[in-house]
Every structure is written in C-alpha cells, then in structure tokens.
DSSP file (Angstrom, degrees, kcal/mol; ACC not computed):
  #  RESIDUE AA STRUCTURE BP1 BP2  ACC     N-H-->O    O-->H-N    N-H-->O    O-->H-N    TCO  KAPPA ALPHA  PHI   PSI    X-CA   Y-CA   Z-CA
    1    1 A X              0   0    0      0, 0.0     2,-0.3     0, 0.0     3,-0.0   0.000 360.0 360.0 360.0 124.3  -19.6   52.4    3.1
    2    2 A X        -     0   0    0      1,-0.0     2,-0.2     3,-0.0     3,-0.0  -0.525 360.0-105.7-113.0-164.3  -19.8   56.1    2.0
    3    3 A X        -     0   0    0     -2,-0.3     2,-0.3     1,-0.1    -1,-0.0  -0.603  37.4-104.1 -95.3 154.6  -17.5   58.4    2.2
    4    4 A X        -     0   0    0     -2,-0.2    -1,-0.1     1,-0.1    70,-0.1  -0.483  35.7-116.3-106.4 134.8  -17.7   61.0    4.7
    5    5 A X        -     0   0    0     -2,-0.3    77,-0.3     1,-0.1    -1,-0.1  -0.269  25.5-114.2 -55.9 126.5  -18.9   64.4    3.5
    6    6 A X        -     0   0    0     71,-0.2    75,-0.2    75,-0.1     2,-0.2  -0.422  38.1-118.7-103.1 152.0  -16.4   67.4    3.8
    7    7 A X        -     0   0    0     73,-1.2    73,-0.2     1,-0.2    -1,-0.1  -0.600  23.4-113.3-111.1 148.4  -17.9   70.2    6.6
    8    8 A X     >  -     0   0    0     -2,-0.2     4,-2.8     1,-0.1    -1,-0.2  -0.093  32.1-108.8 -69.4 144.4  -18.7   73.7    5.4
    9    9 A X  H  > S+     0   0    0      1,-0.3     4,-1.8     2,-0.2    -1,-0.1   0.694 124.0  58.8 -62.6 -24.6  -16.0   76.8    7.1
   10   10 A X  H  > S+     0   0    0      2,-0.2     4,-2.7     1,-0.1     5,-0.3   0.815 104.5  45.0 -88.6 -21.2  -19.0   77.8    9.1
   11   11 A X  H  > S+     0   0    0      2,-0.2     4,-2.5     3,-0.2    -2,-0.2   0.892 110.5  55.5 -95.4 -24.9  -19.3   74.3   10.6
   12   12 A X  H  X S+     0   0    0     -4,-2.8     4,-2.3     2,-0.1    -2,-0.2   0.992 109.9  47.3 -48.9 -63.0  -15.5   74.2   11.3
   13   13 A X  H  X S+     0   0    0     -4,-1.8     4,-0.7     2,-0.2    -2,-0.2   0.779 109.6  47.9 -63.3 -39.8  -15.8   77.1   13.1
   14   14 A X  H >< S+     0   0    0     -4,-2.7     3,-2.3     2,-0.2     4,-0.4   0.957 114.3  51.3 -64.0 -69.9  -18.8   76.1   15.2
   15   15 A X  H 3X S+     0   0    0     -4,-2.5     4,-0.6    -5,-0.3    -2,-0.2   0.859 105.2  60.2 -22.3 -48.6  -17.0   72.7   16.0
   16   16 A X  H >< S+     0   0    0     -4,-2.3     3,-2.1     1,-0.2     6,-0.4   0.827  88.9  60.2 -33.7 -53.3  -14.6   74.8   16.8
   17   17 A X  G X< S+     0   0    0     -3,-2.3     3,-0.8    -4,-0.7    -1,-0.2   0.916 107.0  54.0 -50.7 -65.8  -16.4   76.7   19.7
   18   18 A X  G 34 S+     0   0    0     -4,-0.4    -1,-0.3     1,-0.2    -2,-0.2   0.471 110.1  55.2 -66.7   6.5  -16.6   73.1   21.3
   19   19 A X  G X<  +     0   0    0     -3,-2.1     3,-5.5    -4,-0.6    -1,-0.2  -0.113  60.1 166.4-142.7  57.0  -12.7   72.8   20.9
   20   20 A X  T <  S+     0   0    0     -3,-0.8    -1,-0.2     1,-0.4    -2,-0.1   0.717  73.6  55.5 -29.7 -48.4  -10.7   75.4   22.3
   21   21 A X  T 3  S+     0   0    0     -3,-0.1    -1,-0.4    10,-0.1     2,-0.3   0.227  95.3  72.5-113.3  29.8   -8.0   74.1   22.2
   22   22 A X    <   -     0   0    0     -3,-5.5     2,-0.3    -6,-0.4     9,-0.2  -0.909  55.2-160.9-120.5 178.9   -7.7   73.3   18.6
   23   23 A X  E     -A   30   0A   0      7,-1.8     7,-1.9    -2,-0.3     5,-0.0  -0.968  20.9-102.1-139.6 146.6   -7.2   75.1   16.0
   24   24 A X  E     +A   29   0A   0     -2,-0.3     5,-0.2     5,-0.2     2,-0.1  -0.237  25.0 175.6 -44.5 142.2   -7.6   75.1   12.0
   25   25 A X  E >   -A   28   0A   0      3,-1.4     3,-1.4     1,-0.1     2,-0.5  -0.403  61.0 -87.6-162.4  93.6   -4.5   74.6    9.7
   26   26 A X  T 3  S+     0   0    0      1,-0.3    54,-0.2    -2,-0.1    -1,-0.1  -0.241 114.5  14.9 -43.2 -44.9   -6.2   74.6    6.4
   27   27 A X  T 3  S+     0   0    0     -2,-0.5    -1,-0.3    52,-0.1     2,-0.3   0.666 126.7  44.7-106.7  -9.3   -7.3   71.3    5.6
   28   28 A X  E <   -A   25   0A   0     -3,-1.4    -3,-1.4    45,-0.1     2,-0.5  -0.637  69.2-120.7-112.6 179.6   -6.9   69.8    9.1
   29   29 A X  E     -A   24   0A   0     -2,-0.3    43,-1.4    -5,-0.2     2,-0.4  -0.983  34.7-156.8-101.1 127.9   -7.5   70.3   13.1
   30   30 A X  E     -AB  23  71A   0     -7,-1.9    -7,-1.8    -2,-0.5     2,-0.4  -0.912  22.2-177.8-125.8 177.0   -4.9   70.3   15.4
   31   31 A X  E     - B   0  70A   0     39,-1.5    39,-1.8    -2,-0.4     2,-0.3  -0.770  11.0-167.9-119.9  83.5   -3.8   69.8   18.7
   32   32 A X  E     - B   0  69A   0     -2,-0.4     2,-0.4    37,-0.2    37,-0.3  -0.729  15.9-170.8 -98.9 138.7   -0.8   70.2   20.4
   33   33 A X  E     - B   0  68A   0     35,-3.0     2,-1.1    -2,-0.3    35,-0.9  -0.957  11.7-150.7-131.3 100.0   -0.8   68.4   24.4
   34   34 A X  E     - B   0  67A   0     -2,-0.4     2,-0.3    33,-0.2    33,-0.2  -0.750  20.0-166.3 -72.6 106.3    2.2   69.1   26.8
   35   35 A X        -     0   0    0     31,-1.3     6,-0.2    -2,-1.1     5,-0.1  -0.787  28.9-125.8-122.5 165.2    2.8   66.3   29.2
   36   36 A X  S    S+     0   0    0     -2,-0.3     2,-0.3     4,-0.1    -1,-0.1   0.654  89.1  18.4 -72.1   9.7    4.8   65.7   32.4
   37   37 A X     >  -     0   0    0     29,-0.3     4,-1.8     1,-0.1     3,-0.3  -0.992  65.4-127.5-148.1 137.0    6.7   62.7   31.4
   38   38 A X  H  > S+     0   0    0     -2,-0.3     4,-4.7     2,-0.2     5,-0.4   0.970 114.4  60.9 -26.4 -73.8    7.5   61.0   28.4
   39   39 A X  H  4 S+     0   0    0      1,-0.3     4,-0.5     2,-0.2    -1,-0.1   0.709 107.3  52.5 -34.4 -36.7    6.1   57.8   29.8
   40   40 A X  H  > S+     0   0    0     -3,-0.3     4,-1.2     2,-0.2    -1,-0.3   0.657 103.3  49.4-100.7 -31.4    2.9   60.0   29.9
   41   41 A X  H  X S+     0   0    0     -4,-1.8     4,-0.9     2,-0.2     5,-0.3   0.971 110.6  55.7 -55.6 -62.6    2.7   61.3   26.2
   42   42 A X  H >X S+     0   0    0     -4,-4.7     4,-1.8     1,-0.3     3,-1.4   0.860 106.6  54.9 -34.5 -47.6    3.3   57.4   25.2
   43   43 A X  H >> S+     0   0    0     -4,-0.5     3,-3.0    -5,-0.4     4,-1.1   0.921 108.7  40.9 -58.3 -67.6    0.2   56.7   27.3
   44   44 A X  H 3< S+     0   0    0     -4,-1.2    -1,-0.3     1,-0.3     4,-0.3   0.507 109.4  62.1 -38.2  -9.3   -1.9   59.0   25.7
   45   45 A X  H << S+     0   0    0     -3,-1.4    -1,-0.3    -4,-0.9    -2,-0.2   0.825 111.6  39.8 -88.3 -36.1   -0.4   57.8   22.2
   46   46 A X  H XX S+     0   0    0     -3,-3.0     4,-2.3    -4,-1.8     3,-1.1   0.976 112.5  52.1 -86.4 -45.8   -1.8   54.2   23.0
   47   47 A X  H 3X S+     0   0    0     -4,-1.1     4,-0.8     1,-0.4    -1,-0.2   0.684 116.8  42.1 -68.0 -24.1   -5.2   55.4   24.6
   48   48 A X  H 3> S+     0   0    0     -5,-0.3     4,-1.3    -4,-0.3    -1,-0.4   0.589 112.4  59.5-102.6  -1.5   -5.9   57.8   20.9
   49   49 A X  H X4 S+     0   0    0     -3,-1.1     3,-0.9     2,-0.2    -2,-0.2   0.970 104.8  44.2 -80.4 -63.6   -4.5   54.6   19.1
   50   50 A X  H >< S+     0   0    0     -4,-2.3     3,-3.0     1,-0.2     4,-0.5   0.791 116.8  45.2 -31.1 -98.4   -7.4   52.2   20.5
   51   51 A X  H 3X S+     0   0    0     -4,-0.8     4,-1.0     1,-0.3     5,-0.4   0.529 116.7  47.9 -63.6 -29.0  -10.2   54.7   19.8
   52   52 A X  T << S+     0   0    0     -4,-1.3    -1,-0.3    -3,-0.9    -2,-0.2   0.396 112.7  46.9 -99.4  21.3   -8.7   55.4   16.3
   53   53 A X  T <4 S+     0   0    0     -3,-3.0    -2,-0.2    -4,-0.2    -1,-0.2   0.794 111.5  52.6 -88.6 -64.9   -8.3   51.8   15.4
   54   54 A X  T  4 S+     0   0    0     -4,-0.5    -2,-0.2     1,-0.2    -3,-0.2   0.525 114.7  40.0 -52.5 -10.2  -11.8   51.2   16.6
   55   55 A X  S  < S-     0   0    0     -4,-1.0    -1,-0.2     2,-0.4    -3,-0.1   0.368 104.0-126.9 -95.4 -18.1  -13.2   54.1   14.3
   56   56 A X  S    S+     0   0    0     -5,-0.4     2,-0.3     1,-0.3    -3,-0.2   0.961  78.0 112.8  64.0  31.6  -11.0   53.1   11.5
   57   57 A X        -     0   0    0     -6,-0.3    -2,-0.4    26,-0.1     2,-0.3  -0.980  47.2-170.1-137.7 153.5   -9.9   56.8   11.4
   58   58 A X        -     0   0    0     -2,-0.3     2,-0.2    15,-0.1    15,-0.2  -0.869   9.4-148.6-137.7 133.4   -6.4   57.7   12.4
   59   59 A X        -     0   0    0     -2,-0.3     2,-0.3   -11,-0.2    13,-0.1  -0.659  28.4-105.8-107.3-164.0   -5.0   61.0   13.0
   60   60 A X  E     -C   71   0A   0     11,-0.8    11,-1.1    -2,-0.2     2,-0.5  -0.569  38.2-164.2 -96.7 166.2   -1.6   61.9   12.3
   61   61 A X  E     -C   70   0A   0     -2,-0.3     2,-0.5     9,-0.2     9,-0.2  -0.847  11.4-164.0-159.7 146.1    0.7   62.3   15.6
   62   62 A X  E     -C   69   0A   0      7,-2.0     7,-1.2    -2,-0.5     2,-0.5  -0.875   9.9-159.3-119.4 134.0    3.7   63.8   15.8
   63   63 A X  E     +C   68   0A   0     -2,-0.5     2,-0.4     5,-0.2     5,-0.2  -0.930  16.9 169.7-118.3 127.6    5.6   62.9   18.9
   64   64 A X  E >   -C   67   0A   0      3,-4.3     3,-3.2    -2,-0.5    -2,-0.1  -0.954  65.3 -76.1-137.6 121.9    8.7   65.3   20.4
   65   65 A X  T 3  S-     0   0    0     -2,-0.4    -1,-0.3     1,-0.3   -28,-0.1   0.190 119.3  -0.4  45.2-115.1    9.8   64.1   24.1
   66   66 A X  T 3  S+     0   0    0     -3,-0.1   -31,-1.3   -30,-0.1    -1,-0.3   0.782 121.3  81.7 -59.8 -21.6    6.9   65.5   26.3
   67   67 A X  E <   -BC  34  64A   0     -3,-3.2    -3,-4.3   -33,-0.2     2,-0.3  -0.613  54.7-172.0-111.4 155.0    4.9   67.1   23.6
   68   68 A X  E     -BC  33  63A   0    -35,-0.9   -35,-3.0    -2,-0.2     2,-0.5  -0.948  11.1-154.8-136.3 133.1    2.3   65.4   21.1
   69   69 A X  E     -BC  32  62A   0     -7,-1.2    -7,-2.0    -2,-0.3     2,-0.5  -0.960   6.7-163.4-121.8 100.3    0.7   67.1   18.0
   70   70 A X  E     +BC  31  61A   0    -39,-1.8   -39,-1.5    -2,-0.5     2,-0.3  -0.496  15.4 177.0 -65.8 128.4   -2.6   65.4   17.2
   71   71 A X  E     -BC  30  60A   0    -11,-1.1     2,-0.8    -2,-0.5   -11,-0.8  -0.581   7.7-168.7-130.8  98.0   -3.6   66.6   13.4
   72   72 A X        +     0   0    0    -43,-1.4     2,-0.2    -2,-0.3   -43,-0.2  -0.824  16.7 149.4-136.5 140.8   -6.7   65.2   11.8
   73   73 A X        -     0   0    0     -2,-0.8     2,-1.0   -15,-0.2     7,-0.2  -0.851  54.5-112.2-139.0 126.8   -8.2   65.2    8.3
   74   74 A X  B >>> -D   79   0B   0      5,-1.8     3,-3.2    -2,-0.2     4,-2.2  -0.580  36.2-174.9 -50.1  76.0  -10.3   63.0    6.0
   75   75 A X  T 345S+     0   0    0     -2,-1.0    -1,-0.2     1,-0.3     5,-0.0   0.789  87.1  51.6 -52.6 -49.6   -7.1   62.4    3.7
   76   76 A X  T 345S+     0   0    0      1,-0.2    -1,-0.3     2,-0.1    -2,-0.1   0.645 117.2  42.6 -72.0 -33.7   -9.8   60.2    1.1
   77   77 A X  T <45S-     0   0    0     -3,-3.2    -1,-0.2     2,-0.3    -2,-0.2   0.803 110.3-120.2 -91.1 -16.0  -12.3   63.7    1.3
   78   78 A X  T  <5S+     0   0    0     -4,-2.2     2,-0.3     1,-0.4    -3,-0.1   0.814  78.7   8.8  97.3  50.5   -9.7   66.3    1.0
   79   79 A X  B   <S-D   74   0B   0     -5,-0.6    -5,-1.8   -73,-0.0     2,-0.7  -1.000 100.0 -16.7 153.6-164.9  -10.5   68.0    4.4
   80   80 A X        +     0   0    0     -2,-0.3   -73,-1.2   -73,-0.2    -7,-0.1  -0.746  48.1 174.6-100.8 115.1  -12.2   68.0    7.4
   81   81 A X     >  -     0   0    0     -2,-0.7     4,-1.8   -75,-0.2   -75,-0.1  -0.149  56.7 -94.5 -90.6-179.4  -15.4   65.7    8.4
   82   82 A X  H  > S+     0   0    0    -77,-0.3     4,-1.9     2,-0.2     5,-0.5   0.729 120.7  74.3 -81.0   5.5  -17.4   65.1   11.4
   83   83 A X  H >> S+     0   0    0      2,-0.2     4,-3.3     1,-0.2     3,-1.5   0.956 102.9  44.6 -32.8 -66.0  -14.8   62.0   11.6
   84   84 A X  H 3> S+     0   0    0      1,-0.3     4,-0.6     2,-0.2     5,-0.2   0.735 105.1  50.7 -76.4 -36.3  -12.7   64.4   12.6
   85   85 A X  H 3X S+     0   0    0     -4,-1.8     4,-1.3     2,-0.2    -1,-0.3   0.767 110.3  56.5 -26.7 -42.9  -14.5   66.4   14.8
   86   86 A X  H <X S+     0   0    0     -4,-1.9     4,-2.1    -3,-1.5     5,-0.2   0.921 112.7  41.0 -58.1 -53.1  -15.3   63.0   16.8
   87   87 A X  H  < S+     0   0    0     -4,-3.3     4,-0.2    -5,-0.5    -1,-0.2   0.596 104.9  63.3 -94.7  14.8  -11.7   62.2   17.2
   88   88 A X  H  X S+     0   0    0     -4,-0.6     4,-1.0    -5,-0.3    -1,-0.2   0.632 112.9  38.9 -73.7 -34.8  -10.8   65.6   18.0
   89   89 A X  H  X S+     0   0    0     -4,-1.3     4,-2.0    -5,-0.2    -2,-0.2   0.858 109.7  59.8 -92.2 -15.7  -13.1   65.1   21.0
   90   90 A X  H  < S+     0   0    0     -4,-2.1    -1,-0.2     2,-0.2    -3,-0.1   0.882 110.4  35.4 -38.5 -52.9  -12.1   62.0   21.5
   91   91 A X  H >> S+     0   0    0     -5,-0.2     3,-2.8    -4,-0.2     4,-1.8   0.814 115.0  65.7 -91.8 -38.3   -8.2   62.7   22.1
   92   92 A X  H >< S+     0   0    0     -4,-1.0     3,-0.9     1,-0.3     4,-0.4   0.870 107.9  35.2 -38.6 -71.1   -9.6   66.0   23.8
   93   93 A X  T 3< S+     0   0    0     -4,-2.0    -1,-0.3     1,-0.3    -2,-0.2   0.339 124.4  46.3 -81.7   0.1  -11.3   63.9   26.6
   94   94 A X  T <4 S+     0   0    0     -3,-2.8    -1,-0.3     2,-0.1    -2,-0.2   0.671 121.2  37.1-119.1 -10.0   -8.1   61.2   26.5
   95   95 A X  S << S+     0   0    0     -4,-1.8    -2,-0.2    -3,-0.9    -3,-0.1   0.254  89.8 178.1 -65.4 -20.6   -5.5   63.9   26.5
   96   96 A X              0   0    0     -4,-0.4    -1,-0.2    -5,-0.3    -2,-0.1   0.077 360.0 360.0  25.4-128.9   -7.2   66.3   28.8
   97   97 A X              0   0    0     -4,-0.1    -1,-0.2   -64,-0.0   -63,-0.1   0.553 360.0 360.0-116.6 360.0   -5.4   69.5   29.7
C-alpha cells in the first residue's frame, strides 16, 4: 500500500472551490453541519461511519447536540490528501445542507 501523497496549497484551494462549505484549518478540512434533531446528527454519524470504514479513512467528528464538526487529515502524511478531499465529498453529499 502506499502512502498517500500530501496536496500542494494550490490544490487545497482548488478542492476547495468544489467545497464551499469547508474550509482550511491548517493541516486539515473542516466542516461543521447543523441538524434539526439529535436523532438526525446520529444518523449522519452512522451513514459517514460506513463510507469511512469502507475507505479505511476516518475523519475526526466532534459531536455537540444538533451540531457535528467533520475534520479530516492524513494523520500518517502530516496533512491533507486526496483521501481527504474524497471523504470531504463524501460527508458533503451524506450530510447535505
């Protein structure tokens, strides 16, 4: 397996472009998702837990009541990859708006 390669500031930024609604915070991406329920963050907690099992990349997630802060970083490259760009759109499209 090798190990995944760490992305250039210009290629965060384009990623970026395709991810409005995250944002840099220096070695990671994040997200933060308001939702209407508890009940309804959880759900979204289990639905980015499947996809990040099945990639065998994890973000971090910080859970307070309604609100969820996705953050994710190749911890093993010291920064951000396309992992994380894939499971930033990942939880984009399972998180919505």
């Amino acid at each position: 397996m090798t190990m995944a390669e760490l992305l250039s500031d210009a290629e965060v930024t384009e990623a970026l472009t395709e991810l409005p609604r995250w944002r840099r915070d220096g070695a990671m991406l994040v997200r933060t998702v308001d939702l209407p329920t508890f009940p309804d963050a959880i759900t979204v907690v289990d639905r980015v837990a499947e996809v990040a099992e099945a990639r065998n990349h994890h973000p971090d997630i910080d859970i307070r009541w309604r609100t969820l802060t996705f953050r994710c970083s190749t911890h093993s490259a010291g920064g951000i990859t396309d992992l994380d760009v894939a499971l930033a759109r990942e939880i984009e499209r399972l998180a919505g708006s």
